[in-house]
DOFI-971088 format. One line per field, with one value per residue (C-alpha): residue number from 0; x negated, y, z negated. Coordinates in steps of 0.1 Angstrom, whole numbers. Layout:
// DOFI-971088
pos <- NUM:...
east <- X:...
north <- Y:...
up <- Z:...
// end
This chain:
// DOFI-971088
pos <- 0:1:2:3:4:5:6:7:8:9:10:11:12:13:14:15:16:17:18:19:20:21:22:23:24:25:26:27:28:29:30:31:32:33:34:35:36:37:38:39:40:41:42:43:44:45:46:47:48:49:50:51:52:53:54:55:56:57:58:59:60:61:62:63:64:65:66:67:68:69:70:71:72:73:74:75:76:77:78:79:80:81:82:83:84:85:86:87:88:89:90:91:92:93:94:95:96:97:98:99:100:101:102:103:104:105:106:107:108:109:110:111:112:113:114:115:116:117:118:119:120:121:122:123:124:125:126:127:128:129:130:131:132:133:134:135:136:137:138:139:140:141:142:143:144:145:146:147:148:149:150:151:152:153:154:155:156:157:158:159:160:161:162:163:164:165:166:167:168:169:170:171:172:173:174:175:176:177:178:179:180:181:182:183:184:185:186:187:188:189:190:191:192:193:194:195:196:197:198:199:200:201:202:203:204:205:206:207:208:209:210:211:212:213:214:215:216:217:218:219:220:221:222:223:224:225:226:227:228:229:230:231:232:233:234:235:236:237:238:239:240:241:242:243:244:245:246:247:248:249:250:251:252:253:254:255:256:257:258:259:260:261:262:263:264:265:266:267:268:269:270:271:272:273:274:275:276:277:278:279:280:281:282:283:284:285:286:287:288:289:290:291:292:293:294:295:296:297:298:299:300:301:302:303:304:305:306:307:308:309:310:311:312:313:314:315:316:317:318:319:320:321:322:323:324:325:326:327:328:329:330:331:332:333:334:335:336:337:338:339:340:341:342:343:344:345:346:347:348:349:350:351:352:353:354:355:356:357:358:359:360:361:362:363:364:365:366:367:368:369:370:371:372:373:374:375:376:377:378:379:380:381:382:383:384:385:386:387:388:389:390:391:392:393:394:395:396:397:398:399:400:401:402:403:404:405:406:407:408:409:410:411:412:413:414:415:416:417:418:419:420:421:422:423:424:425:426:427:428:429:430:431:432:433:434:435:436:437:438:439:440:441:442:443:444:445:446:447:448:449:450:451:452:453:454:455:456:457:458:459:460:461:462:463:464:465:466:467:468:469:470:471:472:473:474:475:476:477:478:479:480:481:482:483:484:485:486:487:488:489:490:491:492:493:494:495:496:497:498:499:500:501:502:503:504:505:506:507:508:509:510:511:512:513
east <- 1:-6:-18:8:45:57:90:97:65:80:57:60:51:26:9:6:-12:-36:-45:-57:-75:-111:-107:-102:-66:-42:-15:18:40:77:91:123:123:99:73:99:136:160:198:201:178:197:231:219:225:265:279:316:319:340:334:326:313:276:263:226:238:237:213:190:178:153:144:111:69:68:106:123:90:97:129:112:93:67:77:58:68:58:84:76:63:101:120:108:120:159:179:209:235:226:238:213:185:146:118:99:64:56:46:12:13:16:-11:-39:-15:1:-35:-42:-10:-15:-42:-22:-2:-32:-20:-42:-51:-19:-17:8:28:15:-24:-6:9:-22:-44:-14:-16:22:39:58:92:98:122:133:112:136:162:142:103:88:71:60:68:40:39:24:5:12:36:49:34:39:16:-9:-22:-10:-43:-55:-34:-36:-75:-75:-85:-69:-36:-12:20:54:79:117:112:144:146:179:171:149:145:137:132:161:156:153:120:97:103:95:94:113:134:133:150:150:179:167:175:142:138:109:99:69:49:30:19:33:63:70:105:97:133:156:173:205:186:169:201:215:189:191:226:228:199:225:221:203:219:255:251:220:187:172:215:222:233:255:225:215:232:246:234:233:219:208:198:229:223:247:244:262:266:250:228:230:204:186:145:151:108:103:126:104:70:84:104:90:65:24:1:-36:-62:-31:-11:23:33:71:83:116:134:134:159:143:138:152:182:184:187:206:233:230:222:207:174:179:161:166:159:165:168:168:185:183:212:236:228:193:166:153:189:188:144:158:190:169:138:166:184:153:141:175:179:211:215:245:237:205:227:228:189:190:209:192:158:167:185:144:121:150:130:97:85:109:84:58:59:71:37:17:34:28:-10:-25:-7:0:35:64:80:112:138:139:177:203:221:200:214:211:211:200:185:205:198:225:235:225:262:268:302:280:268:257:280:284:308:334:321:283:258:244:219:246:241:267:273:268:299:288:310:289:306:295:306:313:277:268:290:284:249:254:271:255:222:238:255:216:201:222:221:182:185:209:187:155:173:161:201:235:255:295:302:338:318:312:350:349:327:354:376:366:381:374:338:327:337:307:284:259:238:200:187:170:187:178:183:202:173:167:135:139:121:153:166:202:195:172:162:125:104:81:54:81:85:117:130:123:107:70:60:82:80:97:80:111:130:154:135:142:159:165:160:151:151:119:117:108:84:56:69:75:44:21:45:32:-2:6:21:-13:-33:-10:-11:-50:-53:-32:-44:-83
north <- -251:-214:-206:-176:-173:-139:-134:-95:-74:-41:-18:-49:-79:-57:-44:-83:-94:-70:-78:-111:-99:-112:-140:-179:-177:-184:-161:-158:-135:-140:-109:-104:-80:-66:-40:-15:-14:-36:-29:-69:-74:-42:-60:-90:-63:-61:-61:-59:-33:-36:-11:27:35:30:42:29:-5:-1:32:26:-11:-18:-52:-42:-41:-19:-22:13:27:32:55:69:103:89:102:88:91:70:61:71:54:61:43:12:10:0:32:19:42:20:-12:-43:-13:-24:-41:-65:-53:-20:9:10:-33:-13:18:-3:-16:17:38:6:15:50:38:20:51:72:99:119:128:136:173:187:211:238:232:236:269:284:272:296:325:319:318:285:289:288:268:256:222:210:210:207:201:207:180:172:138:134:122:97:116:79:68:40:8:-5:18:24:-13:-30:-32:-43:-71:-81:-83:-103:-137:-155:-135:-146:-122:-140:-114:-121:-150:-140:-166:-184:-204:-216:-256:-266:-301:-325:-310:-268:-266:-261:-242:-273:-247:-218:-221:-196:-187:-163:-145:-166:-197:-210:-225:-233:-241:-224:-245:-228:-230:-198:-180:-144:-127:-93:-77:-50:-51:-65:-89:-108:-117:-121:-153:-166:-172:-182:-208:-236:-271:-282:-255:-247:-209:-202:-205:-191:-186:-211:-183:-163:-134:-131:-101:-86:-52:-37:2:31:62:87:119:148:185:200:236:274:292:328:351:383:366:343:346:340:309:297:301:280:251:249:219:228:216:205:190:179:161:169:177:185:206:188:202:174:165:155:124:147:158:124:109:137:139:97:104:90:99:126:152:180:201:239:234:264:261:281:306:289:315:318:312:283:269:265:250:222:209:213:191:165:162:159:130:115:124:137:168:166:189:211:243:235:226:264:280:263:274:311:311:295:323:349:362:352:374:347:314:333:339:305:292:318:304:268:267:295:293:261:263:246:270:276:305:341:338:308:290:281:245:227:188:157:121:104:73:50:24:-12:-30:-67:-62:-36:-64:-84:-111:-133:-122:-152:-138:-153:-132:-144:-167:-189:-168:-152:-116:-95:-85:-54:-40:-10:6:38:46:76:79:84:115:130:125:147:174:181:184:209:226:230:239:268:277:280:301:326:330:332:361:332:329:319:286:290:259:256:245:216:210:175:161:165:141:104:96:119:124:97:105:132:106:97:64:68:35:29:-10:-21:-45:-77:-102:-81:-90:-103:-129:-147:-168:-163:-123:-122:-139:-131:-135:-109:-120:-120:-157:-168:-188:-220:-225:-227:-212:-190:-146:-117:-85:-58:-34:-65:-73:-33:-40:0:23:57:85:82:70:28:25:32:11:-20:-14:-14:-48:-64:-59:-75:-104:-106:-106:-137:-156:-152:-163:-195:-208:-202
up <- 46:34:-2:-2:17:14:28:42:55:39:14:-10:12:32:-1:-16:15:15:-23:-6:25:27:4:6:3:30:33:56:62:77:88:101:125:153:153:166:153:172:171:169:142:123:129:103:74:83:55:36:6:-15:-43:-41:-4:-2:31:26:30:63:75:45:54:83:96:108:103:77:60:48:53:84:71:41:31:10:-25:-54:-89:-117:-145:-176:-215:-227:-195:-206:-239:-250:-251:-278:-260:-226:-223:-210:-214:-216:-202:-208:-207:-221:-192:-203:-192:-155:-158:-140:-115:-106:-102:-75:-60:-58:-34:-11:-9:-4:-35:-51:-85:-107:-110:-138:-125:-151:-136:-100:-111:-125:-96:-70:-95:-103:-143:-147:-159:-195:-200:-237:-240:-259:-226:-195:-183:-152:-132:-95:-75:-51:-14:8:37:51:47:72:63:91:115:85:79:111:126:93:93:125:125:92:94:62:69:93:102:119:132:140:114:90:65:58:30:-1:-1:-33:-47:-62:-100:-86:-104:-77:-39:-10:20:32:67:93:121:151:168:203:187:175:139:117:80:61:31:6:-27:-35:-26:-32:-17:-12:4:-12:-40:-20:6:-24:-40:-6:3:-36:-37:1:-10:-29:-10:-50:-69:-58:-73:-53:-64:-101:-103:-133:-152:-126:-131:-91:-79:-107:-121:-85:-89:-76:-80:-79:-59:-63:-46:-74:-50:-49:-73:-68:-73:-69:-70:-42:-37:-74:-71:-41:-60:-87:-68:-32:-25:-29:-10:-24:3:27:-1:-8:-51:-51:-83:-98:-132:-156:-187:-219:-242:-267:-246:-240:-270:-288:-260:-255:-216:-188:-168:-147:-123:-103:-77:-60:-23:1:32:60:72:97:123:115:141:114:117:155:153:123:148:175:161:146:183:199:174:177:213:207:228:247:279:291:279:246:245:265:231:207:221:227:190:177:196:187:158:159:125:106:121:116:84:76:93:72:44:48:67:44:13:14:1:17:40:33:48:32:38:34:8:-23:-37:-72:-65:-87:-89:-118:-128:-135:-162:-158:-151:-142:-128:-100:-78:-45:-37:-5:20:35:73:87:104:139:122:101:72:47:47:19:-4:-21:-51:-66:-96:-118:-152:-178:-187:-153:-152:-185:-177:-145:-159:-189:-171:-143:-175:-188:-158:-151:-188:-191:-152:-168:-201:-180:-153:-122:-114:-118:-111:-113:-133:-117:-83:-111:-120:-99:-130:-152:-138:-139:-105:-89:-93:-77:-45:-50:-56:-29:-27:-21:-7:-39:-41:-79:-106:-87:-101:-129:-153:-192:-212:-219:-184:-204:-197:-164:-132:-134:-163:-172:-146:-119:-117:-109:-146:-143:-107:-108:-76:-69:-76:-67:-58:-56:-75:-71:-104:-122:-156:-154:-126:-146:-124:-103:-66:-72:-43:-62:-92:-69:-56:-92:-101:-70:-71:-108:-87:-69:-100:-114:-84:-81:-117:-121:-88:-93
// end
């Protein structure tokens, strides 16, 4: 019997276990997957969607050592004092705990991510010899997201797990249900199986599920031999405010300083850590307008015909070994080495001034991260078909509102505002008309694999499955350590979020068992 079951050995069940290593506790880990992806393993997240399309579902989930950090970037944001607190235009809005409850967790989980110091994009500016844009304060603030130099848990502390002694990993162990006792108020043992036909049962002390945002709610609800709703379910809560983080390329900014635009928005580069500039909306704006959180981004892509063109498709096909025939590796070569000046530069650019490298011709894009309104009719729900292991699919019926596409076009209406005032460039609004219709919209709207809210965390058990310690309501030994648990999303990237909550979860469990 282990002190601690955690079930999924992504950035969350990975970054728990290592808050025990070297101590008396007994901890194990049932993963899933493999410690390479398996198209097998991947077909277990199948699912049925029934709502907007939501491509993530399916390419943004990885049963695997390491989870979606195997898939992801690294980039780290923290949310802010102001996303915590209820926002009267936003229904269900609020946490919990106040952010400053999480400013010890998230420096700790900064480390796990390896980040460095915070540097405000105005000190980053200064330290390049560049003037930050001057954009009205009361509209729009400049800020930097950082990123992971390593990011994939699952190579970074594999060895570190596998050479721990009170740590004990299980892989292709996908767990099909919770067991709790007769009365729900306590987890028994978790079952297991494996896509050979094995099964097995884990007993702990402990239990934290560390999945997604939609594979938590998925094993809850599927978890109803005691409670016929699933488990923690009494108040039809699991699943329900499903969300993500909306991501819209809103289309091309012209202008006449393409190099000043790419001192102000490409990525810098201090001692081999990534600081990405994004163009931020307000609390005022926020508040005034009754909007969402929202950022953006200038993204410069390279000409179609451009020798950069050919070198990106050509890294991508060779990465996704996707070149159809030796000619076409042939014309994509010859198109690269066609003008060497234009890589050159681009390495001058990025290994001695330590600026992203970006083309000096191509399209130059506004996009945006939105966050979106908390919503219990956007949820997880089980599908009528089973997965290979007996288990029921996921029914997924994501939904976006109004607020969600106000939010989106006043901030694009801003942005290209404050870039005319400023001379940096100008945005045609009518490549914006598709914001003015409700239904149409939507079909505009990308997911971003950022799965949030489906257990969502509130004092009440009439308002949340977790309580503000991620407990599950009324099961003792039993936590969540996921954005599953997000009341809001804000705008930020949630690794780094779900990370600072777990180490919290860490903290907890240390303390009531000692």
């Amino acid at each position: 019997m282990a002190d601690v079951c955690i079930i999924g050995a992504g950035a969350a069940g990975i970054t728990i276990a290592r808050e025990f290593l070297g101590t008396h506790y007994k901890v194990v880990i049932l993963e899933g997957g493999g410690f390479d992806p398996e198209a097998d393993s991947q077909k277990l997240f199948e699912s049925e969607v029934v709502g907007l399309p939501h491509n993530s579902i399916h390419d943004g989930r990885a049963r695997v050592f390491g989870g979606t950090t195997t898939l992801w970037g690294g980039q780290a944001l923290r949310l802010e004092d102001f996303d915590f607190k209820v926002r009267s235009w936003i229904p269900y809005s609020g946490w919990p705990i106040p952010r400053e409850a999480l400013d010890p967790y998230y420096e700790r989980a900064e480390r796990v991510l390896h980040l460095g110091a915070r540097i405000p994009f105005e000190d980053l500016c200064s330290s390049f010899g560049i003037d930050p844009p001057p954009f009205d304060r009361n509209k729009l603030y400049m800020e930097c997201s950082r990123w992971s130099p390593k990011p994939n848990f699952g190579k970074t502390y594999r060895e570190e797990l596998k050479n721990a002694s009170n740590i004990s990993v299980l892989l292709h162990a996908n767990v099909t249900a919770i067991v709790t006792n007769q009365t729900a108020n306590a987890v028994e043992n978790v079952e297991f199986k494996t896509l050979a036909g094995n099964k097995g049962t884990a007993k702990a002390q402990f239990y934290v599920i560390c999945c997604g945002g939609i594979e938590t709610a998925r094993l809850l609800l599927a978890s109803n031999r005691v409670e016929p709703h699933g488990v923690g379910n009494q108040n039809d809560l699991v699943g329900r405010y499903f969300q993500e983080h909306i991501h819209v390329n809103y289309g091309n900014v012209l202008t006449k300083r393409r190099a000043r635009l790419q001192n102000l928005f490409e990525s810098f580069f201090v001692k081999g850590l990534k600081h990405a500039p994004l163009v931020t909306l307000t609390q005022q704006m926020q508040v005034e307008k009754q909007l969402l959180s929202i950022h953006g981004l200038v993204v410069f892509e390279p000409a179609p015909d451009s020798g950069i063109a050919a070198m990106k498709k050509l890294f991508r096909a060779m990465i996704g070994r996707s070149l159809s025939n030796v000619s076409e590796l042939r014309r994509l070569i010859g198109r690269t080495l066609a003008n060497p000046g234009d890589l050159l530069r681009l390495a001058y650019r990025l290994h001695v001034q330590k600026r992203a490298a970006t083309p000096k011709r191509g399209p130059i894009l506004f996009g945006a991260q939105c966050e979106m309104a908390p919503n219990p009719d956007s949820r997880v729900l089980l599908s009528q078909a089973r997965d290979q292991l007996g288990m029921p699919r996921v029914r997924l019926d994501w939904r976006l509102g109004d607020l969600e596409r106000r939010t989106l076009s006043e901030f694009v209406r801003t942005l290209g505002s404050e870039f005319e005032r400023l001379g940096l460039g100008s945005f045609d609004l009518k490549q914006v008309a598709f914001l003015d219709d409700p239904a149409v919209w939507v079909e505009r709207a990308h997911d971003s694999a950022h799965h949030m809210g489906t257990t969502r965390m509130h004092e009440s058990p009439q308002l949340g499955v977790v309580d503000p310690q991620c407990q599950v309501h009324g099961i003792a030994n039993l936590y969540i350590g996921s954005s599953a648990v997000f009341p809001t999303s804000a705008r930020s990237n949630p690794t780094l979020t779900i990370l600072a909550l777990c180490v919290r979860v860490a903290d907890r469990l240390k303390e009531i068992s000692s």
